[in-house]
N, C-alpha and C positions, 0 to 999 in steps of 0.2 A: 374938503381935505382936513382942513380943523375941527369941522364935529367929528370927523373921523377917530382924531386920534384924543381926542377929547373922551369918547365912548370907551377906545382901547384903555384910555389910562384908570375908567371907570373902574372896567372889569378888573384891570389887574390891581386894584385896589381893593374892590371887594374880595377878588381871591386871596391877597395877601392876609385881609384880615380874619377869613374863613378859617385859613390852615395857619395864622398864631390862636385863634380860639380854639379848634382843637388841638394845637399843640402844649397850649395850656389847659386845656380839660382833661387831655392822656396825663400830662404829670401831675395836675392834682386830684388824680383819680382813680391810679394805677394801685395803689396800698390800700384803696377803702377794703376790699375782702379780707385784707391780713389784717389791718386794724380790727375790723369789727368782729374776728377769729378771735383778735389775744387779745384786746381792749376788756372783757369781762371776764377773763381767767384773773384779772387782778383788781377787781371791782371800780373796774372803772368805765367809765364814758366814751365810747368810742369817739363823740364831737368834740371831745377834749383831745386825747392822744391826737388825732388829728392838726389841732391848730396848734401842739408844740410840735408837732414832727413840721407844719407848714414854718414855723419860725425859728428850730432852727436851723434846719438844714433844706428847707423847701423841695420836701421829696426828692434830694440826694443820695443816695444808698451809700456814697462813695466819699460824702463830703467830709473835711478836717477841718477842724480848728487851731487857731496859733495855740490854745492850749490842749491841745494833742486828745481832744473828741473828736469822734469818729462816727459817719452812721448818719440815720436819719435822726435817731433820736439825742446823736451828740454826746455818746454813752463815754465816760472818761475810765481809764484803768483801777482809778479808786472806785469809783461804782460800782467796776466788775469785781474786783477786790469781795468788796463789801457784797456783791451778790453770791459770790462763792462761799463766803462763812454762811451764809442764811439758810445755804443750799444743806450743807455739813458733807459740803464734796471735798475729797484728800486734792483735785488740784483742777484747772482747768477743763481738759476734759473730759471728767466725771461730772461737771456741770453741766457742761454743753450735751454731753447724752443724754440728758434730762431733754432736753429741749428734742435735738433731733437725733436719730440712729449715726448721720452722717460722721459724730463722732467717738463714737463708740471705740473701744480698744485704740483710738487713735492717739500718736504718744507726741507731745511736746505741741500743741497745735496753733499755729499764729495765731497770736491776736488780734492781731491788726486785719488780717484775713476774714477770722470769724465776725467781726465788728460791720463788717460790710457787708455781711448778711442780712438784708431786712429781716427776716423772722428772727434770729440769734439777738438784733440790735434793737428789735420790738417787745420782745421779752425781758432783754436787762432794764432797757427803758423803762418799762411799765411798772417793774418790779421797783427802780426808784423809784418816779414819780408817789406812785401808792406807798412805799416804807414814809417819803416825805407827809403825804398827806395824813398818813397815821400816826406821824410825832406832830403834826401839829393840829390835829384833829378837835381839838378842843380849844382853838382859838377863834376868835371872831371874824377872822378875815383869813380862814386855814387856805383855801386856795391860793391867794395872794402871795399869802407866807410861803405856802408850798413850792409854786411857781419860782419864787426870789428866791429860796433856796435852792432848786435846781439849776437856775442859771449862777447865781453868784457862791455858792455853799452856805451850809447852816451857821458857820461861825462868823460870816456876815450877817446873817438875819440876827443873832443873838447879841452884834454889837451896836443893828441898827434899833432892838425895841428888847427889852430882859423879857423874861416869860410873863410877870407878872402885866407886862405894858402887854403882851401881846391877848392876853384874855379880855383887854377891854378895848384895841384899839380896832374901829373900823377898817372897812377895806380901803377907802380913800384914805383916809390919817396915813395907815401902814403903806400906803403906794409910798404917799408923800417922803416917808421918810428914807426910801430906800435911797441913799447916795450915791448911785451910780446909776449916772444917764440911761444909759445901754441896756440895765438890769430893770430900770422904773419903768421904760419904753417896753420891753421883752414883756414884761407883765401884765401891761395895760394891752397890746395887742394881744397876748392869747387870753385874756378874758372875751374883750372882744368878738375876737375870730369865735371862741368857743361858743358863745352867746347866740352868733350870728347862722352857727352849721345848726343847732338846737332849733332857731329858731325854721330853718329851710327845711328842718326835719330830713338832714342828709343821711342819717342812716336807715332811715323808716321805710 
């Protein structure tokens, strides 16, 4: 009777652990076709967009933050802001029909709606990321920077190293100096993470 249930509790242990590995292989695996769609429309890396979309919102389509980011990729209203002048669209939805027909002639359209679109919120994304990686493109440790500036903003990075500190300081040096726990950690994991999909050759 006890190896009985001994065996039972076997199985439903292995089954338990079957269906959390694929429940965690469906959600971190669900956006690799859209990533690796828009990851090179903005010269970037699809192993990278990947391990911020993994940190900050762990493939949440839907997720917020107390600072009011939204998305997989955590895209904030200044970003969108800042993506609409780039675009030289007259307002929101002349931007967004760039992206998709869906909104096309459409008049006044949520934000917070379109935000929680993975491809609308992979396209603002990337679009930061890459404007980021383009101002600091000539620094020694530009990822780093880049990264620290998406999570914390540029006028943190510019009071944790002046430009000139930033063309000679390494990627270690510059981790070191970022003053906020949250943002040194956030940085040092999607190096990581990015390092680690490169190396699994996950998009290959």
């Amino acid at each position: 009777m006890f190896r009985k249930i001994l065996i039972a509790l076997v199985v439903l242990i292995v089954i338990a652990i079957a269906v959390a590995f694929s429940l965690f292989y469906y959600r971190t695996h669900r956006y690799d076709k859209l990533i690796a769609e828009i990851s090179p429309k903005y010269q970037l890396e699809p192993e990278l967009v990947k391990a911020v979309i993994y940190e900050e919102s762990f493939f949440d389509a839907e997720a917020r933050s107390s600072q009011n980011a939204i998305g997989l990729m955590q895209v904030t209203s200044i970003a969108v802001q800042e993506w609409i002048d780039s675009t030289h669209s007259r307002n929101l939805s002349d931007a967004l029909s760039n992206i998709t027909d869906q909104y096309k002639n459409q008049r006044d359209p949520q934000l917070e709606k379109a935000l929680i679109n993975p491809q609308i919120n992979m396209h603002i994304g990337c679009w930061y990321l890459q404007n980021l990686l383009n101002r600091y493109r000539n620094k020694s440790a530009t990822l780093a920077v880049a990264l620290a500036a998406y999570n914390a903003g540029p006028s943190n990075v510019d009071r944790w190293a002046n430009d000139a500190e930033l063309t000679k300081l390494s990627q270690t040096d510059f981790i070191e100096r970022i003053e906020f726990p949250v943002t040194r950690n956030y940085v040092k994991k999607i190096i990581e993470r990015y390092s680690n999909y490169k190396q699994a050759k996950a998009f290959k």
